[in-house]
C-alpha positions in Angstrom: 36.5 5.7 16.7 33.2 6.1 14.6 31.3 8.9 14.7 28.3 9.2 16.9 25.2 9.2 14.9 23.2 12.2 16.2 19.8 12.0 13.9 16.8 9.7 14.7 17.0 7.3 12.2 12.9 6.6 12.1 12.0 10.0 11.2 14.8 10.6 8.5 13.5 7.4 6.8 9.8 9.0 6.9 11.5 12.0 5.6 12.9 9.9 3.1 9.8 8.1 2.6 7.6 10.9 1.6 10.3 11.9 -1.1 10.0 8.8 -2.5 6.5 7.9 -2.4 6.0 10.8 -4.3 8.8 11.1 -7.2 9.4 7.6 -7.3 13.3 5.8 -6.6 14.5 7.2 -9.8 13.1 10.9 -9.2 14.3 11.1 -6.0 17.6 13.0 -6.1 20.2 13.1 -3.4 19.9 16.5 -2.9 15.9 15.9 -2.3 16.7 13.7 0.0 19.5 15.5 1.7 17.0 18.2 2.1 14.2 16.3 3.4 15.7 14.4 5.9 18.3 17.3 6.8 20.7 14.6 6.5 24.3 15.3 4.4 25.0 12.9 1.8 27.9 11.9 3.9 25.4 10.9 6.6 23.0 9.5 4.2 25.5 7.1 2.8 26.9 6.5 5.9 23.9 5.2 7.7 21.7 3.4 4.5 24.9 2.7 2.2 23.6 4.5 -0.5 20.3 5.7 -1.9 19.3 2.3 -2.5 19.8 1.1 0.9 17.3 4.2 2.4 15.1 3.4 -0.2 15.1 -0.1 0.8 14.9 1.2 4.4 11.5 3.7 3.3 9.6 0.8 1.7 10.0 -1.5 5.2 8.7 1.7 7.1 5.9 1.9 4.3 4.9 -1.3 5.0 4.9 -1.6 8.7 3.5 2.2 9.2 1.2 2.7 5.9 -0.1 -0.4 4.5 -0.1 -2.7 7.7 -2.0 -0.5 9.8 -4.6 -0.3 7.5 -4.7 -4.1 6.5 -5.1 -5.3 10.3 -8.5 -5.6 10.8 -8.4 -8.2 7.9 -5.6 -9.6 9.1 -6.0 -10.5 13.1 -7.0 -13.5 14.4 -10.8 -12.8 14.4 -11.9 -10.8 11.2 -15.2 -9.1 11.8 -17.5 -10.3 8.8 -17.7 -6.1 8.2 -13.8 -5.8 8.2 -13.7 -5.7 4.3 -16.3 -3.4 3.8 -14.7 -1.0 6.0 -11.3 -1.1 4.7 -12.9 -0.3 1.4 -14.9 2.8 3.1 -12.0 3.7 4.8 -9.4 3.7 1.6 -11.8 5.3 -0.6 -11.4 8.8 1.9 -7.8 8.1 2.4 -7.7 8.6 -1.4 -9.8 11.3 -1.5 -7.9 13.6 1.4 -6.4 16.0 -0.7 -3.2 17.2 -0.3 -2.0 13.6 1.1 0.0 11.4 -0.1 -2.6 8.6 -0.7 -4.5 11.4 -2.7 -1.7 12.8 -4.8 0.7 9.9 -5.1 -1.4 6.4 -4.9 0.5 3.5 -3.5 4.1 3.7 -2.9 4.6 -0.3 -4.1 2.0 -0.1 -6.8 3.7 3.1 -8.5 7.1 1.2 -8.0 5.9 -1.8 -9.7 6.2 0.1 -13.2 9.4 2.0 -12.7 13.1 0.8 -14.1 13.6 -0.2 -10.3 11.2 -3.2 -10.3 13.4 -5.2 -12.5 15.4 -5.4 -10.0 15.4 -9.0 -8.4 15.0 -8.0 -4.5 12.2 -5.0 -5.4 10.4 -7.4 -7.9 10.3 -10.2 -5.0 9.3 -7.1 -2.3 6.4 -6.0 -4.6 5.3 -9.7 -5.3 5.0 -10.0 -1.4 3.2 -7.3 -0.7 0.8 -7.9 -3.7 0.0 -11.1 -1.9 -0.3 -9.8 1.7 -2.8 -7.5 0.2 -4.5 -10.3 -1.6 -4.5 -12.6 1.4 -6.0 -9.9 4.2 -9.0 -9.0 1.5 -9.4 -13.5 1.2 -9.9 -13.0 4.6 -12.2 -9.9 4.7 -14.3 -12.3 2.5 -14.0 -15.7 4.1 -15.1 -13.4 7.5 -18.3 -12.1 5.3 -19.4 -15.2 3.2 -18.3 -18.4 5.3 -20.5 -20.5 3.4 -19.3 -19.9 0.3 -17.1 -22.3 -1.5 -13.4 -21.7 -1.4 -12.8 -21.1 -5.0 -15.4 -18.6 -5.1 -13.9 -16.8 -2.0 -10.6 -17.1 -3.9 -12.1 -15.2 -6.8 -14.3 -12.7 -5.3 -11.5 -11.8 -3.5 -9.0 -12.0 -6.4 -12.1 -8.9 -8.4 -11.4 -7.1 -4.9 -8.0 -6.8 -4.9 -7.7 -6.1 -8.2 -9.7 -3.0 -7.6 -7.9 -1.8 -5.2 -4.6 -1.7 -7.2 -6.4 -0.1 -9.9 -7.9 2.4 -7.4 -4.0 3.3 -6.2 -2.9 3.5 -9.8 -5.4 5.8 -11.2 -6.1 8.1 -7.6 -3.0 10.2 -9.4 -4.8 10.9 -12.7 -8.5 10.8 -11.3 -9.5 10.4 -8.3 -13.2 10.2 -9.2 -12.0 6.7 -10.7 -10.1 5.7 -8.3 -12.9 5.6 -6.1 -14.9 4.6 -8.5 -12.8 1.0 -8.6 -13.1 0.6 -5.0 -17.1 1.5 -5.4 -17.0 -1.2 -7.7 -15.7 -3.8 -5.2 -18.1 -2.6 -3.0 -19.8 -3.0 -5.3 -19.2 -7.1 -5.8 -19.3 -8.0 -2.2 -22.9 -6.1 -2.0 -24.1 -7.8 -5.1 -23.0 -11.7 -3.3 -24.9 -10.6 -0.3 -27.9 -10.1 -2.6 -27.6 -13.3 -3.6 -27.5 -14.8 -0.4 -30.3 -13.5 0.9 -32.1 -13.1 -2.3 -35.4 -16.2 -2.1 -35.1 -19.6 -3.6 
C-alpha cells in the first residue's frame, strides 16, 4: 500500500520555486529545498523523482503563475492597441519592487539560459519556447498598436522589444537603474514609431 501523500503539492513547488528562481538549478541544494518546502528528501524524491523532476515541476508553475499572467493582455483574443505599452509600465515596477523576486533575481528562464543546466536538451527546448511565447505576445502588442505597418517591420520592432526585455531581466540583478533603463528604451522605440505616424507628410 503506498503512502498517503499528506503535503499540497502546488505550494511545495512555489516553495521550491522561489529556491530556485533565486540560486539557480545548480545552487539549489537539497537541503534548501527540503527546508523550503518542509518536505524530507524522501518525500521530495518521492513525489518529483529527483531534484530535476521539481525543478522541472517549478519552471511549469513559473510559467503558468509568473510569466503568463503578465503576458495575457498581449496574448487574448483582442489585444488593446495600449497592451504593450502597459506590459512595459507594468514590468518596469515589478523590477523595481525591492525585496522581490523580479527585483533581486530577474527572470527565472533568462538566468537559466546561461547555467550548466541549459545544455541540457529538454531545458534548452523549454527556454527556446518560452523565448518565443515572449516574442510572439510583444508581435502582437505591436500588430494591436501599428496595424498599418508592414509585417516585416512589426516583426522587427517587435524583435528591438523583446530583446529589451531580456536584457532588462538579465541586468535587474546587477543594476536595476539599467534594467529599467532597457525597457525605457523599448518604450522608447514604440513612442518614437508613433511619432512617425503621426508626424506631417
Amino acid at each position: 500500500m503506498g503512502r498517503r501523500q499528506t503535503f499540497d503539492t502546488a505550494e511545495a513547488i512555489r516553495a521550491a520555486r522561489g529556491v530556485f528562481w533565486q540560486h539557480g538549478y545548480e545552487g539549489a541544494s537539497l537541503p534548501d529545498l527540503e527546508h523550503a518546502t518542509g518536505l524530507s528528501r524522501s518525500s521530495i524524491y518521492h513525489a518529483f523523482g529527483s531534484k530535476r523532476g521539481l525543478f522541472d515541476a517549478a519552471v511549469e508553475s513559473y510559467l503558468d503563475e509568473v510569466v503568463r499572467p503578465r503576458l495575457q493582455p498581449l496574448t487574448g483574443a483582442a489585444v488593446a492597441p495600449e497592451a504593450l505599452d502597459e506590459y512595459l509600465v507594468g514590468l518596469r515596477a515589478a523590477l523595481l519592487r525591492a525585496g522581490t523576486l523580479p527585483a533581486t533575481s530577474g527572470c527565472l528562464l533568462v538566468n537559466t539560459a546561461s547555467a550548466p543546466i541549459a545544455h541540457d536538451d529538454a531545458v534548452s527546448q523549454t527556454i527556446s519556447a518560452y523565448t518565443a511565447e515572449l516574442r510572439s505576445a510583444l508581435t502582437a502588442g505591436i500588430r494591436a498598436r501599428f496595424p498599418h505597418l508592414s509585417p516585416s517591420a512589426q516583426v522587427s520592432l517587435a524583435d528591438a522589444c523583446t530583446s529589451h526585455v531580456i536584457t532588462a531581466f538579465a541586468l535587474v540583478r546587477i543594476n536595476p537603474e539599467y534594467a529599467a533603463g532597457a525597457l525605457d528604451s523599448a518604450r522608447g522605440l514604440i513612442a518614437a514609431q508613433a511619432a512617425e505616424q503621426v508626424a506631417p507628410a
